[in-house]
PDBQT receptor file of N, H, CA, C and O in Angstrom, charges set to zero:
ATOM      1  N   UNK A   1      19.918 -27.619  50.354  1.00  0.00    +0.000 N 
ATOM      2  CA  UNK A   1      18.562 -27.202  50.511  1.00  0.00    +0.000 C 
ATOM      3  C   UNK A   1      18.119 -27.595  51.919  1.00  0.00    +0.000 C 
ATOM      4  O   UNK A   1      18.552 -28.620  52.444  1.00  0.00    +0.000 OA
ATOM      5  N   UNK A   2      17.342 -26.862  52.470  1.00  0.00    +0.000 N 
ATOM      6  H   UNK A   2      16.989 -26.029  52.044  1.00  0.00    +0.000 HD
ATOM      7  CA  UNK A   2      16.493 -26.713  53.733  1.00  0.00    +0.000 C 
ATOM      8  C   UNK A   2      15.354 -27.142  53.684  1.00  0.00    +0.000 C 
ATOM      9  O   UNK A   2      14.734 -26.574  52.785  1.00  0.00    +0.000 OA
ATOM     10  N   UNK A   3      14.682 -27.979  54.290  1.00  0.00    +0.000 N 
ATOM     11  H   UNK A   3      15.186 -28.440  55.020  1.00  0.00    +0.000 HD
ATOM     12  CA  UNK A   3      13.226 -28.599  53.963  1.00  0.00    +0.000 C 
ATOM     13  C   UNK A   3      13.016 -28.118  56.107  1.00  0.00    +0.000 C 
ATOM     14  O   UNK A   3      13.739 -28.533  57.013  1.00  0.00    +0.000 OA
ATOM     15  N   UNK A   4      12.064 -27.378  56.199  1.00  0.00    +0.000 N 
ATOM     16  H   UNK A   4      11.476 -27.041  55.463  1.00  0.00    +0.000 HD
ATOM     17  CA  UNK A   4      11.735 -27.355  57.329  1.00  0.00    +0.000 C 
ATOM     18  C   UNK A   4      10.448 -27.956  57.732  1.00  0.00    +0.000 C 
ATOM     19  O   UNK A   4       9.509 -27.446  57.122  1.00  0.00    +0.000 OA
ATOM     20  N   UNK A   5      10.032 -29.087  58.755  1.00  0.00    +0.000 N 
ATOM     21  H   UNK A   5      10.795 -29.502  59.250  1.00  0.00    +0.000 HD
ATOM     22  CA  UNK A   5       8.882 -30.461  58.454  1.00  0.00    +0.000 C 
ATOM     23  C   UNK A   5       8.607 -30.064  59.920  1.00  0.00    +0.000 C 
ATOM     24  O   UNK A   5       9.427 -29.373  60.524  1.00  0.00    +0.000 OA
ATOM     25  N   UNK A   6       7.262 -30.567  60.607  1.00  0.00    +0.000 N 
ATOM     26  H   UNK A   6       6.596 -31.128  60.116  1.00  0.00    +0.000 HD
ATOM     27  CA  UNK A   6       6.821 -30.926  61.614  1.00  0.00    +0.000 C 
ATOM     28  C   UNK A   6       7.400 -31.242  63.056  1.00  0.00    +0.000 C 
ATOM     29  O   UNK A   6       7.258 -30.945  64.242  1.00  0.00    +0.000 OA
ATOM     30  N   UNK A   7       8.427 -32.334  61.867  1.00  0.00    +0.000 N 
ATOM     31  H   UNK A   7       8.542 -32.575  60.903  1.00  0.00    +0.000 HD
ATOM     32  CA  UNK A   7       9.226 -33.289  62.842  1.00  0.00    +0.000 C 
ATOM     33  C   UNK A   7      10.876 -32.256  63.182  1.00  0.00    +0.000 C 
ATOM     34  O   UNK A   7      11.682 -32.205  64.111  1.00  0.00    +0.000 OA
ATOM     35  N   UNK A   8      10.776 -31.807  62.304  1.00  0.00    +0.000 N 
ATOM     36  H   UNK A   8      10.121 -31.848  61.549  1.00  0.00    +0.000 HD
ATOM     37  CA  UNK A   8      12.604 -30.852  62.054  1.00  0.00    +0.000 C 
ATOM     38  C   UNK A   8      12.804 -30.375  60.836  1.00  0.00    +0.000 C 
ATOM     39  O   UNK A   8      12.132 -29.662  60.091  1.00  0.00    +0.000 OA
ATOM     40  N   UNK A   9      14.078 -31.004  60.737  1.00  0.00    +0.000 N 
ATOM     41  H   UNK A   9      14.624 -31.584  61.343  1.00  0.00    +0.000 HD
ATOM     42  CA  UNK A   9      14.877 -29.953  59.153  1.00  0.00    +0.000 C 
ATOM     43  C   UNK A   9      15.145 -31.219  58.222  1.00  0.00    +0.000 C 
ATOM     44  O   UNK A   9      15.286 -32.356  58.671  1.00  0.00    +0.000 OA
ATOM     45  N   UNK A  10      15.182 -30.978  57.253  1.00  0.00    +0.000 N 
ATOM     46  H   UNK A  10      15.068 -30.054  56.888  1.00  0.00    +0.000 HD
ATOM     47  CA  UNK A  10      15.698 -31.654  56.300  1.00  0.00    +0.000 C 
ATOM     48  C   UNK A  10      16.736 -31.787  55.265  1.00  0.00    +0.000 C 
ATOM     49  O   UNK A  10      16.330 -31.614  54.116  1.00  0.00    +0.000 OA
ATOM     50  N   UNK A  11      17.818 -32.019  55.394  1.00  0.00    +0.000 N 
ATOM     51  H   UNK A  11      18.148 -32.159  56.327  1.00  0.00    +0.000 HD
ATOM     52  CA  UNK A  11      19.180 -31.297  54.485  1.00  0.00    +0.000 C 
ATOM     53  C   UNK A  11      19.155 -31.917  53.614  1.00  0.00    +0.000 C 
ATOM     54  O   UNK A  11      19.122 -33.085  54.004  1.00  0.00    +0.000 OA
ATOM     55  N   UNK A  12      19.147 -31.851  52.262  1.00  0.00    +0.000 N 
ATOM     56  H   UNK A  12      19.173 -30.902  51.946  1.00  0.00    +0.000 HD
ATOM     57  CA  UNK A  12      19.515 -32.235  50.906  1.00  0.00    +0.000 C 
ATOM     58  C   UNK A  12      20.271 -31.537  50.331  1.00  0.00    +0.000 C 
ATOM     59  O   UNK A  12      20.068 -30.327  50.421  1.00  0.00    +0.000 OA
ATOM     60  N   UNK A  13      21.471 -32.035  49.491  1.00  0.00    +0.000 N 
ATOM     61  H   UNK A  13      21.635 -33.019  49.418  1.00  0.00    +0.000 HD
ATOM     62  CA  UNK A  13      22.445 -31.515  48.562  1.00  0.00    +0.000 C 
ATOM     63  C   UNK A  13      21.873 -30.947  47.397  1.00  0.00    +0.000 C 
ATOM     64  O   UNK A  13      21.424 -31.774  46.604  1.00  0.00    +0.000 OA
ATOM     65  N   UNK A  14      21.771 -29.749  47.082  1.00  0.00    +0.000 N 
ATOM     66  H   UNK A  14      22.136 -29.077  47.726  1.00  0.00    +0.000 HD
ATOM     67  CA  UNK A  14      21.349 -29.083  45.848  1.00  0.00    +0.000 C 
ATOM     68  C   UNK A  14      22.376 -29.514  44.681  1.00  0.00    +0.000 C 
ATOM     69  O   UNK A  14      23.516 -29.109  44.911  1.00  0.00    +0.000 OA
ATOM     70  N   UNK A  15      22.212 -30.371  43.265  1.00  0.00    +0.000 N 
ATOM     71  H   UNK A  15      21.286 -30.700  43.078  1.00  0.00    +0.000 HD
ATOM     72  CA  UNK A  15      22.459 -31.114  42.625  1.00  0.00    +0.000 C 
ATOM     73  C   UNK A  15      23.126 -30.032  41.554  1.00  0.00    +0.000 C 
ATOM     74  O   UNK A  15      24.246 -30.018  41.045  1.00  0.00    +0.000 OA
ATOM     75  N   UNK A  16      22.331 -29.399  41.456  1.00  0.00    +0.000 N 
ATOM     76  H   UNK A  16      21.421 -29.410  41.870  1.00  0.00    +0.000 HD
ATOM     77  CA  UNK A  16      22.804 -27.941  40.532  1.00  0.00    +0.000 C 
ATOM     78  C   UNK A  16      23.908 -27.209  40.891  1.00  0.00    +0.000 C 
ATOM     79  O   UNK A  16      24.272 -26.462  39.983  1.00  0.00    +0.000 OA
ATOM     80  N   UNK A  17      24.402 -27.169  41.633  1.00  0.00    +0.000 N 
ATOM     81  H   UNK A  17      24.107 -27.776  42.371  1.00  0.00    +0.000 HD
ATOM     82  CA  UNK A  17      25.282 -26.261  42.114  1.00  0.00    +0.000 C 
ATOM     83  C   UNK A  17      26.459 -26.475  41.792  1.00  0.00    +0.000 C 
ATOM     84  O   UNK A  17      27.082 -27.495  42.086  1.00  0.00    +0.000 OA
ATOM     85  N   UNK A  18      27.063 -25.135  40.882  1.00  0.00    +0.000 N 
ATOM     86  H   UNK A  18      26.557 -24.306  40.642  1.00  0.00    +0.000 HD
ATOM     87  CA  UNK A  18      28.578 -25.694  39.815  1.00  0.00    +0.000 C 
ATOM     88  C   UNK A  18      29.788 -25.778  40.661  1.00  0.00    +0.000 C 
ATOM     89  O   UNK A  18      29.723 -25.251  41.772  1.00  0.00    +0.000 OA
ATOM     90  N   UNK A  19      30.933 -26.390  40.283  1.00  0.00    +0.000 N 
ATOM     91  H   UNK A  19      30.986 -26.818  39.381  1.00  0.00    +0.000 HD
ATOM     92  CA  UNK A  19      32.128 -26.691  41.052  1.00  0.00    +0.000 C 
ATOM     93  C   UNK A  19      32.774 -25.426  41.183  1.00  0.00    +0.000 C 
ATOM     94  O   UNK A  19      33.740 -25.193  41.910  1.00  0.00    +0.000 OA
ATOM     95  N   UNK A  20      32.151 -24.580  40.397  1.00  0.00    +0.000 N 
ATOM     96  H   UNK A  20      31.367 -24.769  39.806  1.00  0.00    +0.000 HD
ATOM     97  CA  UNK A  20      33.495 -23.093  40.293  1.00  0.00    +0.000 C 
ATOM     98  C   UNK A  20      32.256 -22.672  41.660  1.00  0.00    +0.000 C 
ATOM     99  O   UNK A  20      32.787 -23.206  42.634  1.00  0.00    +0.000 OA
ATOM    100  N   UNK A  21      31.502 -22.292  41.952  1.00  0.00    +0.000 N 
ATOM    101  H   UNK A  21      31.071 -21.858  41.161  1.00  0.00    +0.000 HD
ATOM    102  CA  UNK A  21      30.409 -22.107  42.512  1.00  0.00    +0.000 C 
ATOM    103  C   UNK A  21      31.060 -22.843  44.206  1.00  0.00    +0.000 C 
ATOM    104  O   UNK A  21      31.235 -22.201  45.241  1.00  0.00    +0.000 OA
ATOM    105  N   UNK A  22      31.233 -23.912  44.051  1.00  0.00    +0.000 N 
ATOM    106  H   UNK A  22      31.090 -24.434  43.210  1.00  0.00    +0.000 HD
ATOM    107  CA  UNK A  22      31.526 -24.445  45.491  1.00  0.00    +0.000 C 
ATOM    108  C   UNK A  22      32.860 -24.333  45.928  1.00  0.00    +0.000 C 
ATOM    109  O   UNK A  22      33.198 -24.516  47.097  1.00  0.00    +0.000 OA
ATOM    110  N   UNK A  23      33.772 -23.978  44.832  1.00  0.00    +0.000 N 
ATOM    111  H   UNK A  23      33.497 -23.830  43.882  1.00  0.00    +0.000 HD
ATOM    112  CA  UNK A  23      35.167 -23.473  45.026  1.00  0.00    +0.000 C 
ATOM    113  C   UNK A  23      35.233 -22.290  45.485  1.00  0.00    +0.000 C 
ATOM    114  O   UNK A  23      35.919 -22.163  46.499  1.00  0.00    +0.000 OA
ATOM    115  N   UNK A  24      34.712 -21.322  45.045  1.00  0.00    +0.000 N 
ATOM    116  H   UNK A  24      34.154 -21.425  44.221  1.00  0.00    +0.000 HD
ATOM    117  CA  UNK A  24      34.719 -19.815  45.434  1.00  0.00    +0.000 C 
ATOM    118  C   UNK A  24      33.932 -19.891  46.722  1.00  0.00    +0.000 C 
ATOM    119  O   UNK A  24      34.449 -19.128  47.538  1.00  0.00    +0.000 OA
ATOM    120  N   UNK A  25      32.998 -20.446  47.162  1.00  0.00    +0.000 N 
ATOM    121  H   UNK A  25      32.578 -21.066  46.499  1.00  0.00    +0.000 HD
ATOM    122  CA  UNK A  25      32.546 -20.831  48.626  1.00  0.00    +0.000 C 
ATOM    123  C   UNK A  25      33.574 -20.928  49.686  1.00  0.00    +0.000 C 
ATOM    124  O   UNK A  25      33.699 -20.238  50.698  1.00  0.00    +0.000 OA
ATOM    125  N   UNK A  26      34.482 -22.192  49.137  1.00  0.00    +0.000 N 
ATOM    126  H   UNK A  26      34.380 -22.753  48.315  1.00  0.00    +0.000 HD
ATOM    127  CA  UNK A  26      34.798 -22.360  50.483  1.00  0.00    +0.000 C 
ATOM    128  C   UNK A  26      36.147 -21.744  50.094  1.00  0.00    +0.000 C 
ATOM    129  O   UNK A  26      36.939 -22.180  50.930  1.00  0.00    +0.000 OA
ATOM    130  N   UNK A  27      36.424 -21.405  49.732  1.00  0.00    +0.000 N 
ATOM    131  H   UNK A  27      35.781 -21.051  49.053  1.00  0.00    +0.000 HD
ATOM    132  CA  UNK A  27      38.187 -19.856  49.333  1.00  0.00    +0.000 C 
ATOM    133  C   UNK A  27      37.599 -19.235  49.968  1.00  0.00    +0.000 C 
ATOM    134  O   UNK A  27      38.014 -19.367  51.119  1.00  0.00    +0.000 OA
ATOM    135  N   UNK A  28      36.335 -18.177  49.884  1.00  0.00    +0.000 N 
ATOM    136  H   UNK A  28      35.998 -18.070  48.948  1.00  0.00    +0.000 HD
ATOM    137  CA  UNK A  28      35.735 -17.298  50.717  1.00  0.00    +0.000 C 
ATOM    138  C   UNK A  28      35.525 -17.959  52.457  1.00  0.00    +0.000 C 
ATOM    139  O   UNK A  28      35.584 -17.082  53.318  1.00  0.00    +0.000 OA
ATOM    140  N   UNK A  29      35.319 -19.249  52.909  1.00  0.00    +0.000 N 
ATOM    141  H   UNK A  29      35.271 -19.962  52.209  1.00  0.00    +0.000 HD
ATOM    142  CA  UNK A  29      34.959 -19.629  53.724  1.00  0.00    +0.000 C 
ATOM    143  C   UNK A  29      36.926 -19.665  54.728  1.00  0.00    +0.000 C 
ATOM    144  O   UNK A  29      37.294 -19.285  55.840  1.00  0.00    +0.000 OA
ATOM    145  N   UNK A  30      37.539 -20.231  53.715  1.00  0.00    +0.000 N 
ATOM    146  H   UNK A  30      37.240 -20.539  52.812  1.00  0.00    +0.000 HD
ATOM    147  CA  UNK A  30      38.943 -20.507  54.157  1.00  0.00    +0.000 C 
ATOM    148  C   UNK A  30      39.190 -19.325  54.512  1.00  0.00    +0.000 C 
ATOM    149  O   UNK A  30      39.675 -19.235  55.640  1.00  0.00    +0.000 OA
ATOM    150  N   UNK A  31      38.987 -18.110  53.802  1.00  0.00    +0.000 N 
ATOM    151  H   UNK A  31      38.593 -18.183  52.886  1.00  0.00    +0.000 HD
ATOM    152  CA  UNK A  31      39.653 -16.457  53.442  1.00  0.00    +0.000 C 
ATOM    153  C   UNK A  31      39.280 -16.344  54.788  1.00  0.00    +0.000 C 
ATOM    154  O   UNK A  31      40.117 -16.539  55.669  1.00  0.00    +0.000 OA
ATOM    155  N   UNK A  32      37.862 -15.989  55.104  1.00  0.00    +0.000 N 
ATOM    156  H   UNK A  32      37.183 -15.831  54.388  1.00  0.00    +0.000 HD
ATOM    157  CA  UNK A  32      37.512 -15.847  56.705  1.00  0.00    +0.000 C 
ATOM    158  C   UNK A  32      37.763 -16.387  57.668  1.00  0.00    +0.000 C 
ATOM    159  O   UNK A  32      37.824 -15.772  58.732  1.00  0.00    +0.000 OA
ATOM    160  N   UNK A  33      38.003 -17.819  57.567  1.00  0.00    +0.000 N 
ATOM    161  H   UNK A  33      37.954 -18.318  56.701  1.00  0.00    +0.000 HD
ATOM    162  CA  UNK A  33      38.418 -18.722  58.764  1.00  0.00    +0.000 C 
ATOM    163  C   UNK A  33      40.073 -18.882  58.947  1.00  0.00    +0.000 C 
ATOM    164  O   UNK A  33      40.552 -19.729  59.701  1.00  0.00    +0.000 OA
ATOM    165  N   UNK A  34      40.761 -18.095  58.274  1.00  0.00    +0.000 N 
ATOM    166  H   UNK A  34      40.372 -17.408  57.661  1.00  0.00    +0.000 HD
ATOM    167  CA  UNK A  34      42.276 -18.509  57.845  1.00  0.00    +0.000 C 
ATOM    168  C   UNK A  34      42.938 -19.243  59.143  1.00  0.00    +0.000 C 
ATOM    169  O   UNK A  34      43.551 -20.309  59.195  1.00  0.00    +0.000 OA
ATOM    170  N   UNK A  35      42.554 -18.159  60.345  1.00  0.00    +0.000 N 
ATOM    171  H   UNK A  35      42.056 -17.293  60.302  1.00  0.00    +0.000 HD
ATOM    172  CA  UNK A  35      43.719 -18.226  61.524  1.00  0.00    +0.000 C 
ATOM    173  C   UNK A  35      43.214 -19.654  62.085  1.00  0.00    +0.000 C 
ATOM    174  O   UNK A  35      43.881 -20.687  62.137  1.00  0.00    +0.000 OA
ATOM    175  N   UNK A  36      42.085 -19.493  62.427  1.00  0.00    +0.000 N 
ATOM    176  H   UNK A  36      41.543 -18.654  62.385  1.00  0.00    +0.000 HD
ATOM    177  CA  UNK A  36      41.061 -20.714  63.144  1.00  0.00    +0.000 C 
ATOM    178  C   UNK A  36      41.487 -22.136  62.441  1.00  0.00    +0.000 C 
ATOM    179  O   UNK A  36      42.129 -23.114  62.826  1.00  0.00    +0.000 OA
ATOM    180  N   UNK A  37      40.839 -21.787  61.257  1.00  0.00    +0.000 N 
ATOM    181  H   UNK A  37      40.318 -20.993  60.944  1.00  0.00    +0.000 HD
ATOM    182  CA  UNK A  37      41.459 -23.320  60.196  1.00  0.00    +0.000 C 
ATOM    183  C   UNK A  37      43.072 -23.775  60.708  1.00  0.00    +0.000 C 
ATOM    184  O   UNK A  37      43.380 -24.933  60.991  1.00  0.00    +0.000 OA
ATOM    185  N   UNK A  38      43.957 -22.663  60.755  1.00  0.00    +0.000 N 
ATOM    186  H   UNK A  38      43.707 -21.722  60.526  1.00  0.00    +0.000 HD
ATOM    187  CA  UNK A  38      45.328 -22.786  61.184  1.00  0.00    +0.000 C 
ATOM    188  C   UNK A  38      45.746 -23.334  61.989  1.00  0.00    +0.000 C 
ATOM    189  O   UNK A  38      46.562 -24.230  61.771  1.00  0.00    +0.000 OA
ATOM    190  N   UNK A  39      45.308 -22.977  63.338  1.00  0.00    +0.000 N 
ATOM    191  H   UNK A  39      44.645 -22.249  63.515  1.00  0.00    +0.000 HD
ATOM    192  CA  UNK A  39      45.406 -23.323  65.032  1.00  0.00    +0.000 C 
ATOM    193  C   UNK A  39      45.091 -24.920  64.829  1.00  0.00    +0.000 C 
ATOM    194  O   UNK A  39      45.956 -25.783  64.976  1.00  0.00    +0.000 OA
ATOM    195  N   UNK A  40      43.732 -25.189  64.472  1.00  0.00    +0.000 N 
ATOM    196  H   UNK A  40      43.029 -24.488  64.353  1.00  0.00    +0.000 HD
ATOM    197  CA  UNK A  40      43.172 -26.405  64.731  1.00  0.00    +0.000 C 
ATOM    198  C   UNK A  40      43.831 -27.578  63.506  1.00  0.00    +0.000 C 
ATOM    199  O   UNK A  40      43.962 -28.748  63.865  1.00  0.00    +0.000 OA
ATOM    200  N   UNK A  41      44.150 -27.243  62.330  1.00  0.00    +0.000 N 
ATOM    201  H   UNK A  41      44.043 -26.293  62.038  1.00  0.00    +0.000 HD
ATOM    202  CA  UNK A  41      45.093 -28.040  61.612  1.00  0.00    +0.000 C 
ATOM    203  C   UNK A  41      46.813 -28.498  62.653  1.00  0.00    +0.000 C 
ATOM    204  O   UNK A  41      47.306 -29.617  62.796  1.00  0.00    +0.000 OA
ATOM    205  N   UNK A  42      47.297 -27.229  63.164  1.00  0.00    +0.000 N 
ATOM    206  H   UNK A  42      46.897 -26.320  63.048  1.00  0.00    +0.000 HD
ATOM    207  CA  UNK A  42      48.583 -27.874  64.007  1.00  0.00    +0.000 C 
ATOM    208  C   UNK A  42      47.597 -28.574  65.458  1.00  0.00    +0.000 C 
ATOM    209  O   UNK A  42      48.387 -29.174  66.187  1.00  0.00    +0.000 OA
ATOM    210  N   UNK A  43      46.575 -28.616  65.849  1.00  0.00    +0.000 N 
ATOM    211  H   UNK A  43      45.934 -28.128  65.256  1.00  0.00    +0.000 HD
ATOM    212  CA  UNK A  43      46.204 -29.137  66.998  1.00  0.00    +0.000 C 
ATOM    213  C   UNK A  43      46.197 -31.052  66.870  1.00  0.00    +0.000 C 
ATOM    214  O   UNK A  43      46.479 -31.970  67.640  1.00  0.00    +0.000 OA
ATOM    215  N   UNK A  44      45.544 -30.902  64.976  1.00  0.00    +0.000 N 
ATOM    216  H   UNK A  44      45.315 -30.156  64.350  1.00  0.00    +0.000 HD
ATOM    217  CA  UNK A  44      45.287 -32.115  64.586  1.00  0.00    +0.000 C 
ATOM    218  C   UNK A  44      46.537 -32.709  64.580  1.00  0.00    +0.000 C 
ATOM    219  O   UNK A  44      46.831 -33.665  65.298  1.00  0.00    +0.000 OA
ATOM    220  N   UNK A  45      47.288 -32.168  63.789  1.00  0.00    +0.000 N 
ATOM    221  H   UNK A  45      47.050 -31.391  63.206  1.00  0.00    +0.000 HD
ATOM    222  CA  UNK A  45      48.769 -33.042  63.339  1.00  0.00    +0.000 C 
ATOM    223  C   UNK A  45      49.681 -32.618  64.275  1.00  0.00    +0.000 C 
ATOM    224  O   UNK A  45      50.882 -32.618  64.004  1.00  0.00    +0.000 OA
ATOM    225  N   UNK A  46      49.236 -32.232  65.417  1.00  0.00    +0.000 N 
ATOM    226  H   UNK A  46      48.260 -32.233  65.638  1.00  0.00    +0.000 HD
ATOM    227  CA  UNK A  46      50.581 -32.484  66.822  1.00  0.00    +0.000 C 
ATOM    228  C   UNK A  46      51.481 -31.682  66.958  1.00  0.00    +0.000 C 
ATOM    229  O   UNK A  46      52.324 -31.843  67.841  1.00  0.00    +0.000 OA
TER     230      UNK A  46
């Protein structure tokens, strides 16, 4: 969740949100990022 204040933003974890729900997120997130995620995983481990 987004709380937008005076001062800035405010990030809070939405509590509700199911595990099949945050799985299919980031599969979809991995699906799009495949090559990128790729490159920078062999950058990490050398």
């Amino acid at each position: 969740m987004i709380i937008e204040t005076d001062d800035g933003l405010i990030l809070r974890p939405i509590r509700h949100d199911s595990h099949e729900r945050q799985m299919n997120t980031a599969r979809a997130v991995m699906d799009k990022y495949e090559d990128a995620l790729r490159k920078l995983s062999t950058l990490a481990n050398g």
